[in-house]
Backbone bond lengths (Angstrom), bond angles and torsions (degrees), N, CA, C in turn:
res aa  C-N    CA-C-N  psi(-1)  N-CA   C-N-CA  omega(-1)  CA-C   N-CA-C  phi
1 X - - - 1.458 - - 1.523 112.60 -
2 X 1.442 112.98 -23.42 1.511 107.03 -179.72 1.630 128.36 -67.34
3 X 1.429 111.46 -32.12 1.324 114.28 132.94 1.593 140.40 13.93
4 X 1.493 89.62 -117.89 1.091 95.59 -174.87 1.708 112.60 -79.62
5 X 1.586 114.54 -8.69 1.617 110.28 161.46 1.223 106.11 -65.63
6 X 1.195 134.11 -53.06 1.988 112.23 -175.42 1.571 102.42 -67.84
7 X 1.294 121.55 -34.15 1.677 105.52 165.43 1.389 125.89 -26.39
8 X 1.317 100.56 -65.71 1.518 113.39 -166.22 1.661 112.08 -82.15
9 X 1.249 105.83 -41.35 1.824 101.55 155.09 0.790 112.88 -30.93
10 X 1.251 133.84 -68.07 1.536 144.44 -130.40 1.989 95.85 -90.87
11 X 1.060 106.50 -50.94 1.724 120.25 162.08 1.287 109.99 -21.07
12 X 1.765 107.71 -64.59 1.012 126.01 -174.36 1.524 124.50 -49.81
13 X 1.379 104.01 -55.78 1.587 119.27 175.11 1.336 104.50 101.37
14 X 1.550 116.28 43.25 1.290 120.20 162.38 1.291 126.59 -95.19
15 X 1.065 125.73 7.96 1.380 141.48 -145.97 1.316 107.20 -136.37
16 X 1.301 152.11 119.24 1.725 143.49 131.51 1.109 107.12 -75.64
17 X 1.241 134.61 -34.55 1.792 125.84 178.39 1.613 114.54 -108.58
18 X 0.900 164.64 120.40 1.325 147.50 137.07 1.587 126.69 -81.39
19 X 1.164 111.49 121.61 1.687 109.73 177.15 1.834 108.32 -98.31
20 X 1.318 122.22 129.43 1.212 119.69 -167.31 1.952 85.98 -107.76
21 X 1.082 122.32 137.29 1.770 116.14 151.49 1.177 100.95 -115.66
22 X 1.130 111.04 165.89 2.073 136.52 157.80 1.517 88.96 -155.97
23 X 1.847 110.72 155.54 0.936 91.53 149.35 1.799 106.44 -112.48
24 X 1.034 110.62 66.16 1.768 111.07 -165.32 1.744 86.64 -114.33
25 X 1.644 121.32 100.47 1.556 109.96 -179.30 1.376 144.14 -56.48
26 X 1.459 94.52 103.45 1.965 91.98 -173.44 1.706 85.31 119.12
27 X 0.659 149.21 -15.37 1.428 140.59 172.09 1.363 128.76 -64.63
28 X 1.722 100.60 -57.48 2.222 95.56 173.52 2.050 90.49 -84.77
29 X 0.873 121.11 12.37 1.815 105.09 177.35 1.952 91.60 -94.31
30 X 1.366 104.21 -26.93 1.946 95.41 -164.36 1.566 84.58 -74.63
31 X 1.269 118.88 -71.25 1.522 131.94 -159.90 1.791 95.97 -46.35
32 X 1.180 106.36 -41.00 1.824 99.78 -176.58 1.610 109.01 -62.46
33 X 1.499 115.77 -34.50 1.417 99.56 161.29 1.386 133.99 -79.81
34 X 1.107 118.41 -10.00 1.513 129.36 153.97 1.603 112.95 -42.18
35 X 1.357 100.57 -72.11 1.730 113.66 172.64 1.658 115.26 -28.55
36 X 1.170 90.56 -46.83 1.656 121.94 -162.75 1.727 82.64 -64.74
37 X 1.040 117.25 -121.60 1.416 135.07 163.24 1.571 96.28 25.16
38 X 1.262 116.11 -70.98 2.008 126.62 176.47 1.339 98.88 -18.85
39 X 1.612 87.35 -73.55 1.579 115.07 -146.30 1.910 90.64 -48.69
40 X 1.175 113.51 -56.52 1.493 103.38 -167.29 1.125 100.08 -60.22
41 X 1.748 147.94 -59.18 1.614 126.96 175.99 1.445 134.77 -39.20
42 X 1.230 107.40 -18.33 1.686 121.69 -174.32 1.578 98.04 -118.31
43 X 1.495 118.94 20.13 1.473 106.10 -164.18 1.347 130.30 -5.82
44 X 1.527 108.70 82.77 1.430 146.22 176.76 1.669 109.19 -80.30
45 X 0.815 130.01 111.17 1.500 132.77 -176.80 1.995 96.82 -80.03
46 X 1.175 103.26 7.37 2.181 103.86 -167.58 1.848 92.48 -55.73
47 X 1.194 117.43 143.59 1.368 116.73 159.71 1.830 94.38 -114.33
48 X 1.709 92.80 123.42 1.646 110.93 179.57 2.100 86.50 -107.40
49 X 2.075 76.11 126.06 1.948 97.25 156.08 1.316 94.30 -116.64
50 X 1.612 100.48 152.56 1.377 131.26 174.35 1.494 123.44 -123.06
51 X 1.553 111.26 126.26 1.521 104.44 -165.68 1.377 110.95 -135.50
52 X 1.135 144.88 167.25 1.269 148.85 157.48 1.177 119.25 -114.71
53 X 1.444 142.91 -3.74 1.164 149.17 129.54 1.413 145.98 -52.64
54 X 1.205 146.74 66.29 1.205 142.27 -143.29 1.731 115.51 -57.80
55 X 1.761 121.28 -7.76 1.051 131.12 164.44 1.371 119.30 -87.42
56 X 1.647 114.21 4.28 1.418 119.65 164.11 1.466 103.07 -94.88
57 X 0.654 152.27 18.44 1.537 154.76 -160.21 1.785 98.80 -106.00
58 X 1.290 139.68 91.97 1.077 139.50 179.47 1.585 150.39 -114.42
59 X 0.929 138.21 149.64 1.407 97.37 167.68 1.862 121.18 87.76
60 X 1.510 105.61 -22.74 1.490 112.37 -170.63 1.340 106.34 -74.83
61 X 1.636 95.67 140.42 1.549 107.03 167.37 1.508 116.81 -82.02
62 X 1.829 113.55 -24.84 1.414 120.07 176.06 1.541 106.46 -139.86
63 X 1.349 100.19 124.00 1.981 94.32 -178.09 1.806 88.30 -104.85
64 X 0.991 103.13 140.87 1.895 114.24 154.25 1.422 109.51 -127.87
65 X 1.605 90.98 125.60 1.258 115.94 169.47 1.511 131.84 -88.11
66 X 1.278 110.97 105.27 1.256 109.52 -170.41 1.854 118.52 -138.37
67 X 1.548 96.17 29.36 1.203 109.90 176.80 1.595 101.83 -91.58
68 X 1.631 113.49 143.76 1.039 128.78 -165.61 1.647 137.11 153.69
69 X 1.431 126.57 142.84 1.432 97.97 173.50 1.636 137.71 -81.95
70 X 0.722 129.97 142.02 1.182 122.23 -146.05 1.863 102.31 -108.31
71 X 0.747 127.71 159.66 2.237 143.72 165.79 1.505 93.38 -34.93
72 X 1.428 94.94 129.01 1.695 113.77 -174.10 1.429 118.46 -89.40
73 X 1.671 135.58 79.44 1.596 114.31 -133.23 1.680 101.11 -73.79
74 X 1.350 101.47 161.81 1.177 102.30 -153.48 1.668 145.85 91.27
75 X 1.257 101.27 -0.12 1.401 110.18 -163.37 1.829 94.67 -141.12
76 X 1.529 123.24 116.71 0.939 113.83 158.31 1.378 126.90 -54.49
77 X 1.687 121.80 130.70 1.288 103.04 -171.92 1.887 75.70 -168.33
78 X 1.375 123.59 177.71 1.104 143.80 128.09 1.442 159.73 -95.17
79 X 0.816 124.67 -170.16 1.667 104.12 173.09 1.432 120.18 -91.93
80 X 1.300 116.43 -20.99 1.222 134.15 167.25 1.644 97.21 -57.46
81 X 1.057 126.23 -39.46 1.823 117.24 -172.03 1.576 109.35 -75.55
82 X 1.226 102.05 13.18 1.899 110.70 -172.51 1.429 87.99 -94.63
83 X 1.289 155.99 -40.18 1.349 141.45 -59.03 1.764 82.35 -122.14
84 X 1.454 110.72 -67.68 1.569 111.43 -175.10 1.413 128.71 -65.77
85 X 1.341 102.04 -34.52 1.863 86.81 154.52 1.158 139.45 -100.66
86 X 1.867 115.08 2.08 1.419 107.65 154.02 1.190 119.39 -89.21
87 X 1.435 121.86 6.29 1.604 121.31 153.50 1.211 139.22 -53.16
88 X 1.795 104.24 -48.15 1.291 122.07 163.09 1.697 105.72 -45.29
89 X 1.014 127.89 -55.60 1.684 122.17 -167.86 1.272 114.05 -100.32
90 X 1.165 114.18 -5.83 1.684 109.73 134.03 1.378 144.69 -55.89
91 X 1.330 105.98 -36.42 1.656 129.86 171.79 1.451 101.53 -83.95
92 X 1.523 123.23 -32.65 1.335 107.91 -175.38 1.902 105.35 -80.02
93 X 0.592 99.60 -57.84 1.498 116.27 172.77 1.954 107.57 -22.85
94 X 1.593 88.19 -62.66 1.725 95.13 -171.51 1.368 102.29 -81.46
95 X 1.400 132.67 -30.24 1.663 120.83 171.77 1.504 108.85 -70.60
96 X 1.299 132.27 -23.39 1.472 125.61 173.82 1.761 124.78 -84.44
97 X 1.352 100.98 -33.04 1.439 120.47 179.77 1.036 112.45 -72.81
98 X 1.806 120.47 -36.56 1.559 113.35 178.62 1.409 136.41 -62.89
99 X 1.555 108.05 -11.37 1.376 121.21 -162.37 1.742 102.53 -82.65
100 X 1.328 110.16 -30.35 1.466 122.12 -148.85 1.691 106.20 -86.81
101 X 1.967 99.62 -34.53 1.125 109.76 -117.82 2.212 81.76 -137.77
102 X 1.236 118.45 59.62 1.560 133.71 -156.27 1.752 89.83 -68.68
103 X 1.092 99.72 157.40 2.220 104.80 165.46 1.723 96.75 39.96
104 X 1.057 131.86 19.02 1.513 115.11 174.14 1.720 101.88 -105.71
105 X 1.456 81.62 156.80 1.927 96.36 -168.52 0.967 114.50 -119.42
106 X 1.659 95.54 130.38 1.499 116.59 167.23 1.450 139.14 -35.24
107 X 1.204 142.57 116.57 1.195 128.12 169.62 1.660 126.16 -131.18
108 X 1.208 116.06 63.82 1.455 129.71 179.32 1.209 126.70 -46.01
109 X 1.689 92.72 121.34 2.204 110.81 -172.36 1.442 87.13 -101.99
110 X 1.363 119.80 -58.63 1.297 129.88 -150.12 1.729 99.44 -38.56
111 X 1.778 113.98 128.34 1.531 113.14 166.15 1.533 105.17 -97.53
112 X 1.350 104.23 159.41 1.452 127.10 -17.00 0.980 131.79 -61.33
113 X 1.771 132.12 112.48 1.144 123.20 -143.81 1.106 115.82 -81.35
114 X 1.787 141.13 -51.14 1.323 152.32 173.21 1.725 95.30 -35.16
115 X 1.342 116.47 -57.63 1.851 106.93 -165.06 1.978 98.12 -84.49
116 X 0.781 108.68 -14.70 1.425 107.56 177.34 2.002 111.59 -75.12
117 X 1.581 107.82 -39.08 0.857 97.15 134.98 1.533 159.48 4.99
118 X 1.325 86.54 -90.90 1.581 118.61 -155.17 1.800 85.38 -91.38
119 X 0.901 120.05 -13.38 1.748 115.88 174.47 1.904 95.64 -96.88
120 X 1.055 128.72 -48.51 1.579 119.73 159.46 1.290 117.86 -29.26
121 X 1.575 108.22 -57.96 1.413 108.30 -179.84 1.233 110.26 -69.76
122 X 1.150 145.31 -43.34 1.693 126.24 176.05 1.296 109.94 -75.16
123 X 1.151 147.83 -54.75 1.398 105.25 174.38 1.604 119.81 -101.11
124 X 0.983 149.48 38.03 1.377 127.16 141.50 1.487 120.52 -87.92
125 X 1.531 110.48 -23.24 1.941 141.86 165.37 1.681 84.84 57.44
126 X 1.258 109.16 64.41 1.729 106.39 170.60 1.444 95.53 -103.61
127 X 1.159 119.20 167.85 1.518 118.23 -171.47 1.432 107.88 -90.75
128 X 1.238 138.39 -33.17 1.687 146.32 161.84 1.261 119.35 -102.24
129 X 1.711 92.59 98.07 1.579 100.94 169.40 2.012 92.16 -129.81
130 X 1.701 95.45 165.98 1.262 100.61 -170.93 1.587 82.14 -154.31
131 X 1.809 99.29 157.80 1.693 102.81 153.50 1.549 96.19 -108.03
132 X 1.240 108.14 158.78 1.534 104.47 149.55 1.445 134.99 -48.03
133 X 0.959 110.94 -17.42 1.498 109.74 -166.15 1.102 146.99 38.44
134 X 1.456 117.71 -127.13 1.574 120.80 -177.79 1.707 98.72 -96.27
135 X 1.398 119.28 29.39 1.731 111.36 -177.65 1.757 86.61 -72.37
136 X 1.109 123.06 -54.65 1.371 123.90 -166.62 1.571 121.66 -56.98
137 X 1.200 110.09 -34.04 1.644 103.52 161.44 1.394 130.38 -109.23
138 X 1.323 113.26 26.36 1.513 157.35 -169.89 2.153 82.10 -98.00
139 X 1.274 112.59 -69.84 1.188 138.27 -175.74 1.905 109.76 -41.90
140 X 1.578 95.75 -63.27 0.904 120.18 169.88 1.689 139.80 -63.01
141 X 1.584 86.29 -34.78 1.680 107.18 150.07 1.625 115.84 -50.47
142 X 1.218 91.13 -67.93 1.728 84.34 -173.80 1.483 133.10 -67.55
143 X 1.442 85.85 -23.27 1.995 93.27 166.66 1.628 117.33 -69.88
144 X 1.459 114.42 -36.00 1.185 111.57 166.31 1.688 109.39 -79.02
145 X 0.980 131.73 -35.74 1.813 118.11 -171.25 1.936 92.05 -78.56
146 X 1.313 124.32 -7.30 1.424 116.05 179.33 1.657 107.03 -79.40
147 X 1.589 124.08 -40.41 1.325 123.19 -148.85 2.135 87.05 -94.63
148 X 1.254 99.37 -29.53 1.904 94.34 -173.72 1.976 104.29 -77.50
149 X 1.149 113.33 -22.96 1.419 118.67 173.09 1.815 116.32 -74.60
150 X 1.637 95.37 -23.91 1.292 120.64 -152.97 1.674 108.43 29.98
151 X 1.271 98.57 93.69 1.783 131.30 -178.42 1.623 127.38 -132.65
152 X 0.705 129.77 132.28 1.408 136.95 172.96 1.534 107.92 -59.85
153 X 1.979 104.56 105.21 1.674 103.07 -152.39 1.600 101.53 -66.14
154 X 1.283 110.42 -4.31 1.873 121.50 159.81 1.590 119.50 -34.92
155 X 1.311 94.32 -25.13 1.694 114.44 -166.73 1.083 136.01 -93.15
156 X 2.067 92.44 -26.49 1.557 94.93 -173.70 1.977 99.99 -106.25
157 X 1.335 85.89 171.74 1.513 110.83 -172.16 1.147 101.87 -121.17
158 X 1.607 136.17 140.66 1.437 133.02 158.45 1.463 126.01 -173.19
159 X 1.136 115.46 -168.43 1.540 129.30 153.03 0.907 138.04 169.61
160 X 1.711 113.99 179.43 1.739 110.64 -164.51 1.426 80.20 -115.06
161 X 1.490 118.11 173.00 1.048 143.92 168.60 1.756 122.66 -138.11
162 X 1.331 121.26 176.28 1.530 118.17 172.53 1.600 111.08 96.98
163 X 1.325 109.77 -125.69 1.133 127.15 -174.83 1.530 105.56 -109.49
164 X 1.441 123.85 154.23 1.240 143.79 173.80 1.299 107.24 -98.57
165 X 1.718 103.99 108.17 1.650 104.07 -152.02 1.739 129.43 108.97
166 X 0.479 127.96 166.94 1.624 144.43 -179.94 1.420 96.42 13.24
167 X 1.788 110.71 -70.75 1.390 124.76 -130.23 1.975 75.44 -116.64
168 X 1.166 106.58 49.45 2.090 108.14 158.59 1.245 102.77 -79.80
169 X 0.986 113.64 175.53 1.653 119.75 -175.84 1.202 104.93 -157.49
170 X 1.290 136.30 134.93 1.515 144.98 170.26 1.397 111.31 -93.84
171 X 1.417 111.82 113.07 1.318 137.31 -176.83 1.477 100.22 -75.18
172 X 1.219 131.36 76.47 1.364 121.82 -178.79 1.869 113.44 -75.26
173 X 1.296 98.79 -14.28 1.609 75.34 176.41 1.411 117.48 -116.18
174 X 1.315 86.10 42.36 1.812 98.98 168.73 1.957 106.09 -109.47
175 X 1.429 94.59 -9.42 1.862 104.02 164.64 1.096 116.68 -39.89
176 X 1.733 116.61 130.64 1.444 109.58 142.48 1.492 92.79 -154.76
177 X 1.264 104.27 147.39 1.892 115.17 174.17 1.853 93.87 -131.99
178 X 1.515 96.84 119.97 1.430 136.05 -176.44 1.655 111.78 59.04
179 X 1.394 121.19 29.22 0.914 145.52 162.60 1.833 124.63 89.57
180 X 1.398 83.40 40.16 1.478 103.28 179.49 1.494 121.20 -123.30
181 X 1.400 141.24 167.01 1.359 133.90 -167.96 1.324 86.92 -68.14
182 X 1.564 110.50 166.56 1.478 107.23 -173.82 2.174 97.96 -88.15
183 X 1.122 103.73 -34.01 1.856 104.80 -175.08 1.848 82.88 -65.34
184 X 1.021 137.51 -40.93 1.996 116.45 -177.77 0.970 99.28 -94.99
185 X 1.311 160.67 37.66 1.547 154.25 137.18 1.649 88.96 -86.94
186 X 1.376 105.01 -56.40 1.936 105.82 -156.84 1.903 89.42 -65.65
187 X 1.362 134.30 -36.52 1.484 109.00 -172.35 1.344 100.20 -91.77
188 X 1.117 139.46 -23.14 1.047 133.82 168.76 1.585 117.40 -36.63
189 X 1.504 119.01 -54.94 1.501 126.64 -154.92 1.582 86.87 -119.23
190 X 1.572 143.69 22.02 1.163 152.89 167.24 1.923 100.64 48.56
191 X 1.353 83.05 65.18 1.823 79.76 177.68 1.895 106.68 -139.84
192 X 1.369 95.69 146.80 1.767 115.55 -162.55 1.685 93.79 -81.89
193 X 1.727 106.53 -179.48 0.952 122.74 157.91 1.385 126.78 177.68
194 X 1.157 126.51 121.87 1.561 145.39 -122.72 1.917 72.49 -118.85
195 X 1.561 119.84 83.86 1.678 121.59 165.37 1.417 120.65 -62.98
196 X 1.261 127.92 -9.12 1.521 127.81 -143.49 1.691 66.98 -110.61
197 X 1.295 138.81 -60.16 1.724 143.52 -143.64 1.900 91.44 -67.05
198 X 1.720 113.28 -37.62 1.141 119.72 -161.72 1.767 91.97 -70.47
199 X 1.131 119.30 -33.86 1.703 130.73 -146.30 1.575 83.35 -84.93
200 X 1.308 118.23 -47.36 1.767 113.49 -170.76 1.378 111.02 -75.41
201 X 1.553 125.56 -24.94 1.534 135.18 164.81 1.492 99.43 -40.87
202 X 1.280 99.09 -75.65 2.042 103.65 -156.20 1.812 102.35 -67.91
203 X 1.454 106.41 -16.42 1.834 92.16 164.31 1.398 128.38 -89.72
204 X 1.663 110.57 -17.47 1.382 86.16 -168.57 1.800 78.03 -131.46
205 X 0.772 142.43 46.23 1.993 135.79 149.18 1.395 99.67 -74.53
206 X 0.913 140.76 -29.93 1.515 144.83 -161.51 1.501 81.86 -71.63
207 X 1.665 131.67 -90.20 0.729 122.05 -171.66 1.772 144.05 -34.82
208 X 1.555 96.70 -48.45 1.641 99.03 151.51 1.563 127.75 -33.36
209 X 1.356 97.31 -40.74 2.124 90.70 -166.88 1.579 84.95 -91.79
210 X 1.155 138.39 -40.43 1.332 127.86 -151.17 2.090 91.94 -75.38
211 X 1.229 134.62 -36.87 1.131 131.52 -164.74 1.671 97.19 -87.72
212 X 1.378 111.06 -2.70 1.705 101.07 -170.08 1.222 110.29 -124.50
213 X 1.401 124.11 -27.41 1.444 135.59 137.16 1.335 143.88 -110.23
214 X 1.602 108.29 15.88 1.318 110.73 146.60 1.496 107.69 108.60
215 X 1.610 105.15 -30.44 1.635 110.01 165.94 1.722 101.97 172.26
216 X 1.482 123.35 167.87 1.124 117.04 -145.43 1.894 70.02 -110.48
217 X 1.758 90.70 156.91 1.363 95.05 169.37 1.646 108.52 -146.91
218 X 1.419 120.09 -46.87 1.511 130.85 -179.47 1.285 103.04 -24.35
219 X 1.667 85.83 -82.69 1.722 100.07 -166.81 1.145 127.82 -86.24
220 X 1.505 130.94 2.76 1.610 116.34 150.91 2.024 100.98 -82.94
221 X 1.090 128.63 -4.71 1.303 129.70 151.82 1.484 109.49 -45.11
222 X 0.935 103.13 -52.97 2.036 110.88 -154.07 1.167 91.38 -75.89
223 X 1.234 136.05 -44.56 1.360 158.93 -113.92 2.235 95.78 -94.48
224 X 1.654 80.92 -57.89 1.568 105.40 -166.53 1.659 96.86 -62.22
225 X 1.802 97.10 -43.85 1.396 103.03 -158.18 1.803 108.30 -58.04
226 X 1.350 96.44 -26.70 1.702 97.23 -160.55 1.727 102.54 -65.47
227 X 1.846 106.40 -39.78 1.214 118.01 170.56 1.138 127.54 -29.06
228 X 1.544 100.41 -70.27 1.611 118.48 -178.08 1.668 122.96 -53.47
229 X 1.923 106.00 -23.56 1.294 132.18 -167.80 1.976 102.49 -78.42
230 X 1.794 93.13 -32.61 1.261 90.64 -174.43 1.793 118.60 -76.59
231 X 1.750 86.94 -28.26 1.577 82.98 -177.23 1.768 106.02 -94.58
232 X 0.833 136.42 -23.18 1.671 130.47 167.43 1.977 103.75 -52.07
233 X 1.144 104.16 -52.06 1.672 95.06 -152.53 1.535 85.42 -90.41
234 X 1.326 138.15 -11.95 1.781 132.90 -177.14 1.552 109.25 67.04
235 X 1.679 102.63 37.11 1.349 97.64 167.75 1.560 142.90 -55.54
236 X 1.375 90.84 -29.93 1.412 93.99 -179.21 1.627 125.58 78.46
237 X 1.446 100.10 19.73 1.537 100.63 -160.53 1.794 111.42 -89.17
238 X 0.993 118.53 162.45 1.590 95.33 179.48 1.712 108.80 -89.44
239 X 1.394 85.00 143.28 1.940 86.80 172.29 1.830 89.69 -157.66
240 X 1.265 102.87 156.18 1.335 131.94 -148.43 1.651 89.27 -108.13
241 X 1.592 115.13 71.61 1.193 116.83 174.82 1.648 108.61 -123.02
242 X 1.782 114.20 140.33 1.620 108.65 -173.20 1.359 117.57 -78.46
243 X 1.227 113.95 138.23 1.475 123.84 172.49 1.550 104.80 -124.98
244 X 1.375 113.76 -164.24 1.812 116.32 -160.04 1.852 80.29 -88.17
245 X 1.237 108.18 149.90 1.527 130.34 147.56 1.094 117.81 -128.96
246 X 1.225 134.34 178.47 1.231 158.94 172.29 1.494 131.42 -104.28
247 X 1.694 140.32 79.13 0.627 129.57 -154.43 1.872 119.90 -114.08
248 X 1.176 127.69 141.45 1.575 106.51 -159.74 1.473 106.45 -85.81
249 X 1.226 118.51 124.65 1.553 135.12 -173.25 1.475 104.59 122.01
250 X 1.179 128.75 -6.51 1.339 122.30 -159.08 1.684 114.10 -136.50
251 X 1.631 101.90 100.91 1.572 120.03 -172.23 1.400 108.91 -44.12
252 X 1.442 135.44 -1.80 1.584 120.68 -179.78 1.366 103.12 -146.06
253 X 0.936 118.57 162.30 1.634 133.19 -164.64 1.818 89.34 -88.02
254 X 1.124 137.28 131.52 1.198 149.50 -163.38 1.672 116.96 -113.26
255 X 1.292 129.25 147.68 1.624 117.80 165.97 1.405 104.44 -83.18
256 X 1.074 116.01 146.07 1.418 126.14 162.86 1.348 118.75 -166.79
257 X 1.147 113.04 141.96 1.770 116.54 -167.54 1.604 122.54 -73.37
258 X 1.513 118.71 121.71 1.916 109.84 -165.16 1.422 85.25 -145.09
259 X 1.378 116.40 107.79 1.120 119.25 167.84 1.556 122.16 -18.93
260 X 1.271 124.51 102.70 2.110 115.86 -166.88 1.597 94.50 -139.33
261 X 1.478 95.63 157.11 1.623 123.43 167.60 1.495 103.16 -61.39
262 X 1.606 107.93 105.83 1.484 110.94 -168.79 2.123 98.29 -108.09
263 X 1.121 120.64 123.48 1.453 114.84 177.70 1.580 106.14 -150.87
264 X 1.536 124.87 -108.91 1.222 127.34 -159.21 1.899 97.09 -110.32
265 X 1.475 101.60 -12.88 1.619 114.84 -179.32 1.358 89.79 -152.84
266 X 1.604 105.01 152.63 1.315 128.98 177.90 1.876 96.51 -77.97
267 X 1.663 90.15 126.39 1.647 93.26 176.38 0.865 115.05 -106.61
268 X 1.554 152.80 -147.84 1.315 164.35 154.61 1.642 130.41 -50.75
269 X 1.223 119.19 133.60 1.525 114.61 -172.28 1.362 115.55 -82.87
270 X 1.444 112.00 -169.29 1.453 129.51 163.11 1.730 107.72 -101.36
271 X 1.030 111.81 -10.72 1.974 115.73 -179.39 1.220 111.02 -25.16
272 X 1.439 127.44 -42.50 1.324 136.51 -161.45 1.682 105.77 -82.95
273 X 1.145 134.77 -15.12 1.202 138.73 -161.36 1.121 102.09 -112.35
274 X 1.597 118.96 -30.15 2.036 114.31 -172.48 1.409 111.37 -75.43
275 X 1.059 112.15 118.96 1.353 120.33 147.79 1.920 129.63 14.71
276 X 1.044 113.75 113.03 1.817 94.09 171.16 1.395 115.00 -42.57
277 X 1.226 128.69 -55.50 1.633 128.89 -161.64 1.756 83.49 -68.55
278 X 1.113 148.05 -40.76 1.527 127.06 -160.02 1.736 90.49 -83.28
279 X 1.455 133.17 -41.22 1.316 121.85 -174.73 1.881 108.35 -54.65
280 X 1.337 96.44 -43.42 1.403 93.85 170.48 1.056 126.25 -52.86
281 X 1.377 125.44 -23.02 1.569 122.56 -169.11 0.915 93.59 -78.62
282 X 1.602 118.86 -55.14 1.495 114.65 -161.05 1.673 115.41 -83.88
283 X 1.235 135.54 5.73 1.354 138.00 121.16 1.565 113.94 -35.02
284 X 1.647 107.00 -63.14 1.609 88.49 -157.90 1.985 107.29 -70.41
285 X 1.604 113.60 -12.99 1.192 117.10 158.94 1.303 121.35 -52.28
286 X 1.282 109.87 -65.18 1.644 105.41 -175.46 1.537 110.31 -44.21
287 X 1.683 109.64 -40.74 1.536 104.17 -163.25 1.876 108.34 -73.68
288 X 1.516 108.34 -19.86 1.434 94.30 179.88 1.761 108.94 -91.34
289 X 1.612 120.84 -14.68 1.331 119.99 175.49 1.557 101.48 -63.40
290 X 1.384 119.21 -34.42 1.355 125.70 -165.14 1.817 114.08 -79.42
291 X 1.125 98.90 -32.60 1.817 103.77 160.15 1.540 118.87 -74.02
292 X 1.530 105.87 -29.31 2.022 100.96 -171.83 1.618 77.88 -80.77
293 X 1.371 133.64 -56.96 1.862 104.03 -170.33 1.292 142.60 -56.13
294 X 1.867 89.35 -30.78 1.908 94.41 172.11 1.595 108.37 -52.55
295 X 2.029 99.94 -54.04 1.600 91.05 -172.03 1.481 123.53 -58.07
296 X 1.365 94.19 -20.69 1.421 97.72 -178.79 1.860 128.73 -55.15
297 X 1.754 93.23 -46.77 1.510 124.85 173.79 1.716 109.13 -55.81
298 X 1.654 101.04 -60.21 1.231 99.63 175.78 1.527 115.07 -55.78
299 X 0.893 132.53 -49.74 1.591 129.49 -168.16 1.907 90.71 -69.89
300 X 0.644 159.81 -62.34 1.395 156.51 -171.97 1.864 105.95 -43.23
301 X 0.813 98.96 -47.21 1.866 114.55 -169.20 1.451 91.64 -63.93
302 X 1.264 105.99 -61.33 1.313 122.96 -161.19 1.659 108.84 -79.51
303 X 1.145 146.06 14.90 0.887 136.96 94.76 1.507 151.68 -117.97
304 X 1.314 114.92 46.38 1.709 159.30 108.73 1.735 86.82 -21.74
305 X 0.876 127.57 -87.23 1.277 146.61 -132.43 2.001 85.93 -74.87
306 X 0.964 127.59 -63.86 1.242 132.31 177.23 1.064 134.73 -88.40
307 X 1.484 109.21 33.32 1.524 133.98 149.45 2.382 97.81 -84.69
């Protein structure tokens, strides 16, 4: 995914510097001339560095992390089954990067992303970290509630919430198509809608492209990009990205996705407006993001410990 996310950044014109790492040799030096190459068609003034060291990494106002292994296509599995060894290079990543790299903000690809997270946040202890979250099937929401309405996806409004993965949740009463509740748009224009077909769209499309092309790239591209767009320019726009909450039963403040005022600082949510049955979802999210990190933590310690 790291790829084609500094691709489309860079498109964007959010960027004057970009730092690419791998440590796979000859890999961020090929892709940095790729960049290169762009920049002169779009005459981009961006100056791209390339490193293989993650302690060369400097200077950034926003690092995204998106090193990791990623869903094996073909193989039932989840993202949650990523969890203990993209932890390890999550922690390595944020204990090496923090030293270089002071007041710069987190922005976590790596899945599982919510507990991948929440391992960013303990050890790099920078004050702005985020996962992406549910922006990506937030995305995906509306492309599917656009083609079953058959609507111009221009039209619709929405989002998922929770976890990225399994435990997403469809915020249905954050709906509106052409700026109406979505139940008085649908009687209004005498039109149905089969929610449970919409709910299995935004969980398992992921899997379709990843088993048919091998892994998704476009649209968690677009996805990241809009992110990064919100916190460079201090838009303030809402996007459905996880930060720490507070949940009752649960000893640590957790990521989980709540639709919020995303800009130069994390602002205020929509939490207060959803529904009980959607707070519930995103309860039973927090509580399963909060088991893939313990195991996650524990397996790290534990062999920490046996080195």
């Amino acid at each position: 995914m790291g790829r084609p996310t500094a691709y489309t950044i860079m498109c964007a014109e959010l960027a004057d510097t970009i730092t690419v790492c791998d440590t796979k040799p000859g890999l961020a030096n090929a892709f940095a001339e790729e960049l290169r190459h762009v920049t002169a068609s779009l005459s981009l003034d961006v100056e791209i560095i390339a490193c293989e060291r993650d302690e060369d990494v400097a200077g950034a106002d926003i690092i995204l992390v998106s090193a990791g292994k990623p869903r094996t296509p073909g193989v039932k599995m989840t993202r949650r089954d990523l969890a203990v060894q993209n932890g390890q290079i999550v922690k390595y990543i944020a204990e090496t990067t923090a030293p270089n790299n002071p007041g710069a903000k987190y922005v976590v690809i790596t899945n599982p992303v919510d507990a991948m997270a929440m391992v960013c946040k303990k050890y790099s202890k920078a004050d702005f970290v985020i996962s992406t979250g549910t922006n990506l099937e937030s995305l995906r929401f509306r492309s599917g509630l656009a083609r079953a309405l058959k609507v111009p996806v221009s039209t619709v409004e929405g989002y998922v919430g929770g976890e990225h993965g399994k435990g997403a949740t469809i915020l249905w009463s954050t709906v509106k198509v052409k700026g109406l509740p979505l139940n008085e748009y649908m009687r209004l224009n005498n039109k149905t809608l089969i929610r449970n077909e919409i709910d299995s769209y935004v969980k398992s499309v992921s899997k379709l492209i990843i088993d048919n092309i091998g892994g998704t790239e476009h649209g968690p591209a677009a996805s990241f990009r809009d992110i990064v767009r919100a916190i460079v320019r201090n838009t303030n726009e809402v996007l459905p990205v996880a930060t720490p909450m507070k949940f009752n039963g649960l000893s640590e403040h957790v990521f989980v996705s709540v639709p919020l005022r995303l800009g130069n600082s994390i602002g205020c949510s929509i939490y207060g407006t959803l529904s009980s049955q959607e707070k519930k979802g995103l309860t039973d999210a927090a509580e399963a993001v909060y088991q893939t990190y313990k195991t996650t933590i524990e397996a790290i310690e534990k062999n920490s410990n046996c080195k």
